[in-house]
C-alpha positions as CSV (number, residue, x, y, z in Angstrom):
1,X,0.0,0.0,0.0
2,X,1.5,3.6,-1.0
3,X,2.2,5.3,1.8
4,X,0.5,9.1,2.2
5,X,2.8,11.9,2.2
6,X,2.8,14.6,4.9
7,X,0.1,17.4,4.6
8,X,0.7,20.2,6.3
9,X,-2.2,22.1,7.0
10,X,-1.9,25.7,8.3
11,X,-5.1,27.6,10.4
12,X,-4.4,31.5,11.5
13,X,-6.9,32.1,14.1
14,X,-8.2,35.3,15.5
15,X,-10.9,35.1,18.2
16,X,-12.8,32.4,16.1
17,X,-14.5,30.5,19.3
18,X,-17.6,30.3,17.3
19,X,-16.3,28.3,14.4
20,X,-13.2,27.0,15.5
21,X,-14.1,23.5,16.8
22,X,-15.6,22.7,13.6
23,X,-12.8,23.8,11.6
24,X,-10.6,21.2,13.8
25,X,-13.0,18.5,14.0
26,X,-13.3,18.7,10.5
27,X,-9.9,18.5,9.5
28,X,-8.5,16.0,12.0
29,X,-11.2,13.5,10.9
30,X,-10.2,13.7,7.3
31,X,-9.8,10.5,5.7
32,X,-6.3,11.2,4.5
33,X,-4.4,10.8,7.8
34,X,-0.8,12.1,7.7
35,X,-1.8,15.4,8.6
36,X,0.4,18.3,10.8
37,X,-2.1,20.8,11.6
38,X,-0.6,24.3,12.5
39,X,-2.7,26.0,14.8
40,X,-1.5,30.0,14.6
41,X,-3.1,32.3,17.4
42,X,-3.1,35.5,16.3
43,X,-3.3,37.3,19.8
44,X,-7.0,36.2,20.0
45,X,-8.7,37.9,22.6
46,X,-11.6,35.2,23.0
47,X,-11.6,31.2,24.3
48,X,-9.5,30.4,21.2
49,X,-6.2,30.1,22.8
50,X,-7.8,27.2,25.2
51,X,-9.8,25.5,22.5
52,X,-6.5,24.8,20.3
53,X,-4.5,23.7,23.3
54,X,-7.3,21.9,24.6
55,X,-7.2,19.8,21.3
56,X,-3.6,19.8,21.2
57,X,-3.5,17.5,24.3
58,X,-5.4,15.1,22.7
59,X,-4.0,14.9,19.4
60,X,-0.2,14.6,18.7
61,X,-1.0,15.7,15.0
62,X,-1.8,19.7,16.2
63,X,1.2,22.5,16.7
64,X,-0.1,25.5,18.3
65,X,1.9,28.7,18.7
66,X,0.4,31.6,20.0
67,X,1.9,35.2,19.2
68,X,0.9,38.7,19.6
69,X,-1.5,40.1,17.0
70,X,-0.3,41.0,13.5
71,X,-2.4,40.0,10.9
72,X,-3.0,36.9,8.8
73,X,-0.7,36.8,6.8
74,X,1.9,36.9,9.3
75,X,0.0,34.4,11.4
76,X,0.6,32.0,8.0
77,X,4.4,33.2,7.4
78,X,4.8,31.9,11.2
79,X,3.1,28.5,10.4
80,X,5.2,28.3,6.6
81,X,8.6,29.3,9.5
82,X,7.8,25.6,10.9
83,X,7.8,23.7,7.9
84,X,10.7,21.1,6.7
85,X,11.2,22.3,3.2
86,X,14.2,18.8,2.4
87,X,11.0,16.4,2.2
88,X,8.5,15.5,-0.1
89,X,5.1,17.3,1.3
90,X,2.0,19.2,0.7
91,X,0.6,22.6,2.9
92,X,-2.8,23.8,2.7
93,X,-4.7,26.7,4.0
94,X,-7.9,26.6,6.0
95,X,-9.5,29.7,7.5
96,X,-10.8,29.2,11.3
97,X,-14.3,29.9,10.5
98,X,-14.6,27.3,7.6
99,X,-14.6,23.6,7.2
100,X,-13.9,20.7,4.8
101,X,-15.9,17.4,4.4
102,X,-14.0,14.5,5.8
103,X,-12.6,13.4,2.3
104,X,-11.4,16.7,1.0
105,X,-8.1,16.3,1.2
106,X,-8.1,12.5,-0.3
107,X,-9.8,13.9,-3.2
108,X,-7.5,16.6,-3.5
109,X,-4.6,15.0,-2.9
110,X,-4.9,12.1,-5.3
111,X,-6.2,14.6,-7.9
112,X,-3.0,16.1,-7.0
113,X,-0.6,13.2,-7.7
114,X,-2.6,11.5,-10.6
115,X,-1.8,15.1,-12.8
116,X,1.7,15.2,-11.5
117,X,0.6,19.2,-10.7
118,X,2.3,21.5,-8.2
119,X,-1.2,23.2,-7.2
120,X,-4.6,21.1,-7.0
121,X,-7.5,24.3,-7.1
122,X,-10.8,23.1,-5.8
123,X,-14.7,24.9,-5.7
124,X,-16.4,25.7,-3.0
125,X,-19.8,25.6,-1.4
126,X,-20.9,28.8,0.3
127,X,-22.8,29.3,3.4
128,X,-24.9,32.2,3.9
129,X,-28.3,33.5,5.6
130,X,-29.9,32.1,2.6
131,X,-28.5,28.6,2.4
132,X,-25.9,26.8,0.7
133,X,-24.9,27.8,-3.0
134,X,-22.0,26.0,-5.0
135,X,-19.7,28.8,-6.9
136,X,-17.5,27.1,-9.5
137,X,-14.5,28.2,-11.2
138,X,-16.2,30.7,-13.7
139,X,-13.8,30.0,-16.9
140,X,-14.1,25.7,-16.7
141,X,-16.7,23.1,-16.8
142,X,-15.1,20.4,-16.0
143,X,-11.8,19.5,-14.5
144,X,-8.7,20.0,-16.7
145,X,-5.1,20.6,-16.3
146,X,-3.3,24.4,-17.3
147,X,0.4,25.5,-17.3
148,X,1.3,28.1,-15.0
149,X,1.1,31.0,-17.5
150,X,-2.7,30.2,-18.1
151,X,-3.3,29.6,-14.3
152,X,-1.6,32.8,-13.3
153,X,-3.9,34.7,-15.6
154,X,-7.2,33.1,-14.3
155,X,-5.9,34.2,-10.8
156,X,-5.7,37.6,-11.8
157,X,-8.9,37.6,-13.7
158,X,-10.7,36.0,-10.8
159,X,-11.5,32.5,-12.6
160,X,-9.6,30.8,-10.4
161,X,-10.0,31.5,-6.7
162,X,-7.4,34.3,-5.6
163,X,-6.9,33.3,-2.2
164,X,-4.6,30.7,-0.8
165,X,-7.6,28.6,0.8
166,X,-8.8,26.1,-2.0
167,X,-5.8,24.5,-3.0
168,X,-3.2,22.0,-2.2
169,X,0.1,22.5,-2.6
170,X,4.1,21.2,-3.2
171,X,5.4,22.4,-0.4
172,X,9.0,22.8,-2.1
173,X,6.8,25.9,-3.9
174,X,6.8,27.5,-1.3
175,X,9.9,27.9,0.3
176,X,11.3,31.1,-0.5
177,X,7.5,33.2,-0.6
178,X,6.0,34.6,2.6
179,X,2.8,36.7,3.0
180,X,3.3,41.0,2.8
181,X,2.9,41.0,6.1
182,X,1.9,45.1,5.8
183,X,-0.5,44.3,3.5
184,X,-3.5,43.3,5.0
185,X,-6.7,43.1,2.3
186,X,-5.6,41.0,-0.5
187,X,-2.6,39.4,1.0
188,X,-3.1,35.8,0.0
189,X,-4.2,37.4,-3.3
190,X,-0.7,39.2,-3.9
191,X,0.7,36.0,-2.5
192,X,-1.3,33.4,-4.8
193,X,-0.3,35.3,-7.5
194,X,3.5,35.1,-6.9
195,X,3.4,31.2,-6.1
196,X,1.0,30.2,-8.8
197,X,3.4,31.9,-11.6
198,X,6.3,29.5,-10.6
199,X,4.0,26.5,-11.2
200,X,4.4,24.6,-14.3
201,X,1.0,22.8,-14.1
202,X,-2.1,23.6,-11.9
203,X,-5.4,20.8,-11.7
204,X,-8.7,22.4,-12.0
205,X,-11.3,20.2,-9.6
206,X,-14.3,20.9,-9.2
207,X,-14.5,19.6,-5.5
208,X,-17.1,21.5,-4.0
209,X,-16.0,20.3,-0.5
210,X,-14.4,23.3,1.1
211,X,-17.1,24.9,3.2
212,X,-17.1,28.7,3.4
213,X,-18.9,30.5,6.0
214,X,-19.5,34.1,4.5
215,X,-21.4,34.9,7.6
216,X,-18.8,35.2,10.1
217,X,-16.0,37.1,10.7
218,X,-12.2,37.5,9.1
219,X,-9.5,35.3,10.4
220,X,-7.4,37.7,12.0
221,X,-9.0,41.1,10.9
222,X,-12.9,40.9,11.4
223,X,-15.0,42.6,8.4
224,X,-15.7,46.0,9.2
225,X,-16.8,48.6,6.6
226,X,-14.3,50.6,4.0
227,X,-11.7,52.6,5.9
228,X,-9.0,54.6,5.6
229,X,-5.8,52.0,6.6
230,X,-8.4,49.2,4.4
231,X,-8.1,50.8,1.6
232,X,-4.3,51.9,1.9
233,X,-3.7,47.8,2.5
234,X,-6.1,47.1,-0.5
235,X,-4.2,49.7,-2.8
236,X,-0.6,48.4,-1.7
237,X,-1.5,45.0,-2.7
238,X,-2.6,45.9,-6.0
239,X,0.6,48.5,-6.3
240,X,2.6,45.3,-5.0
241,X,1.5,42.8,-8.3
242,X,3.0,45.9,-10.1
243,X,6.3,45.5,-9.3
244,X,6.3,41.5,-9.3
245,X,8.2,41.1,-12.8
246,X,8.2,37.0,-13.3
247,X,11.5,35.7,-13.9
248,X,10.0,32.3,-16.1
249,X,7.8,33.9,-18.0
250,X,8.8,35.6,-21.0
251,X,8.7,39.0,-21.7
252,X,5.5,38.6,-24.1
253,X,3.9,36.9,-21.4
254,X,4.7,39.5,-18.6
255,X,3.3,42.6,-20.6
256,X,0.2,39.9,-21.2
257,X,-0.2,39.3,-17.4
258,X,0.5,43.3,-16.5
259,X,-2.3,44.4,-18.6
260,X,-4.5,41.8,-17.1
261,X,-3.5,43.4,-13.6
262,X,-3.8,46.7,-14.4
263,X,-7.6,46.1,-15.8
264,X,-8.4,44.4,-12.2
265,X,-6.0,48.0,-10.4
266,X,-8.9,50.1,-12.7
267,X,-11.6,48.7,-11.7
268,X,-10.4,48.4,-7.8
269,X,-9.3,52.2,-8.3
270,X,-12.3,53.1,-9.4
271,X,-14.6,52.4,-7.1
272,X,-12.3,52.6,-3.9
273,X,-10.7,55.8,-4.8
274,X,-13.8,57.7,-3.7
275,X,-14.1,56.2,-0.8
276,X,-11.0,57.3,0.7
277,X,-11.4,60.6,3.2
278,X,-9.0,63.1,3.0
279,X,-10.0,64.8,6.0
280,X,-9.3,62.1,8.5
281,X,-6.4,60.9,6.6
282,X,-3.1,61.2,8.2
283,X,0.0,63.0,6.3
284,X,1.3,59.4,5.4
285,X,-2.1,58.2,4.6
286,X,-2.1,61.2,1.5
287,X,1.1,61.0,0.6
288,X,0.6,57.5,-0.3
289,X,-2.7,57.7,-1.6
290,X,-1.5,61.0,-4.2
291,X,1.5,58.6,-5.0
292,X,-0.5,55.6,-6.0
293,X,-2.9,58.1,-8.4
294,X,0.2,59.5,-9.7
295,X,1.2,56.4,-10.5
296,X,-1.8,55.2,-12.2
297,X,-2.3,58.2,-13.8
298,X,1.1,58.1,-15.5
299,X,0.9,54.5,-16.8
300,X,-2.4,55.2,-18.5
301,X,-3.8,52.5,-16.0
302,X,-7.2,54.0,-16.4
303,X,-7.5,54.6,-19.8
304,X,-6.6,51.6,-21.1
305,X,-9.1,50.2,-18.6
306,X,-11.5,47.5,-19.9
307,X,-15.0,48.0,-18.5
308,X,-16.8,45.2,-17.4
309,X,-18.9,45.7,-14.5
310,X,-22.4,47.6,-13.7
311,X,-21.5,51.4,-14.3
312,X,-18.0,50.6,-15.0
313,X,-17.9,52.9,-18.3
314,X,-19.5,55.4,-16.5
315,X,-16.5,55.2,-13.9
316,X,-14.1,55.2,-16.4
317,X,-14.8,58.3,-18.7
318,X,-16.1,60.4,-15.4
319,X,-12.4,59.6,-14.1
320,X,-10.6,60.4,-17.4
321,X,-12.5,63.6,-18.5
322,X,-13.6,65.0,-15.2
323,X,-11.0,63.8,-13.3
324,X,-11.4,66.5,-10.3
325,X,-15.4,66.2,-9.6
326,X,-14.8,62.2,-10.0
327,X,-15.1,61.9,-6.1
328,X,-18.6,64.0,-6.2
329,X,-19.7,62.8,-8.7
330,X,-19.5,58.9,-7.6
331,X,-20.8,59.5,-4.4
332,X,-23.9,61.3,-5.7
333,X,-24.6,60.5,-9.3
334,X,-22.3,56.7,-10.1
335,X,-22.4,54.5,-6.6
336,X,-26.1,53.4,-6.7
């Protein structure tokens, strides 16, 4: 009988008492047993901290480390710090407040090894208020296997999954990549990005088996409203991909992936620009946010924008031609 390789499994938590036993009874029931489950407290505040050591006492397969709060992604650069990169493993990603059915990572793991892929991409089922609805991959109806190139795109474009939760992964991928850990909206999008563009082949499964609460709150943030230090985080991300030239891709297919990221930088631009307030900003706040438009401004980011969401042309050609009563004007005449 072949004998299962090592899954490490990696779980930032942040005051997640509602959710979190679920999220470890689910994954230490998982058919596929060779499991070490990394259990990152993020300076929660709640019963957390006793919940994870509680179950680390009865199960030899958890690691818990508990450190003062800094966000998720650094909670998840401390759990990749832990990892033996010199043997032949996988790492996942779960978020505290989901869950996967007990054969996920069976599934995804054999998926996995019968492609010979780096990266196995799963669907999802999301829970809401309303029920449970499946969201696929947008771009493929059935499962299939791309090359890096064509799977770095579809993370930009959104048709696969942007975040690191999803997927199973060589671990040997990702040895040398950590999380931004001053980016915190979009990190694991910034990050996904870097780490799927040195794969050479990605599986596409439609594995609706990873359970995502979109009820309950972030990991290590909680989801409050559009604010200033948000949208500064969401803007560094994006201003991040910029600067990420990829070393095994050619030069044809860099330009190819930078205008596919500077379509996604519009349309975030767009409609987070006005959000930002300039009269509670602080003087580092502006002088980062008058950078970043300078910046977009100068590479034509805007104008070579391709519309294609509700209002989107609207946003576009109020920004180009009327660039000074764009703020007024989306509040009062383009949000709704």
């Amino acid at each position: 009988m072949k004998s299962e390789k090592l899954l490490n499994i990696i779980v930032p938590i942040y005051n997640s008492e509602k959710h979190l036993k679920n999220c470890l009874n689910s994954i230490l029931g998982q058919t596929y047993k060779n499991i070490k489950l990394l259990c990152i407290d993020d300076g929660s505040s709640d019963s957390s901290p006793e919940i994870i050591d509680k179950y680390a006492k009865i199960d030899s397969r958890i690691f818990v480390i508990h450190k003062s709060n800094g966000g998720v992604g650094s909670a998840r650069n401390m759990g990749l710090d832990q990892l033996d990169y010199s043997i032949d493993s996988y790492i996942s990603f779960i978020d505290s407040d989901d869950y996967v059915e007990n054969d996920y990572f069976e599934l995804m793991i054999k998926r996995l090894e019968t492609d010979d892929s780096d990266i196995v991409a799963s669907t999802r089922t999301i829970v809401n208020e309303n029920g449970k609805t499946v969201r696929g991959l947008k771009t493929y109806s059935e499962d299939c296997v791309i090359d890096g190139f064509q799977a770095t795109k579809d993370v930009v474009r959104c048709n696969i999954t942007p975040g690191v939760v999803m997927k199973v992964y060589k671990t040997a991928l990702l040895k040398k990549k950590r999380f931004k850990e001053d980016i915190f909206i979009g990190e694991d999008t910034e990050f996904t990005y870097r780490v799927f563009a040195l794969s050479n082949k990605v599986s596409i499964y439609h594995c609706p088996k990873y359970i995502n609460n979109r009820f309950s709150g972030d990991v290590s943030l909680g989801k409050s409203k559009w604010n200033n230090k948000r949208l500064i985080s969401s803007f560094r991300c994006d201003y991040s991909r910029c600067l990420n030239k990829i070393d095994n891709f050619s030069n044809q297919q860099n330009e190819e992936i930078m205008r596919e990221i500077y379509n996604d930088i519009a349309d975030g631009f767009l409609e987070l620009y006005p959000r930002f307030s300039f009269k509670t900003a602080t003087s580092e706040e502006k002088k980062f946010i008058k950078g970043y438009k300078k910046y977009i401004n100068k590479n034509g980011i805007i104008k070579a924008y391709v519309p294609f969401r509700k209002n989107a042309k609207i946003k576009k050609y109020s920004y180009l031609y009327l660039r000074f009563l764009y703020r007024f004007m989306y509040k009062f005449f383009i949000k709704n």
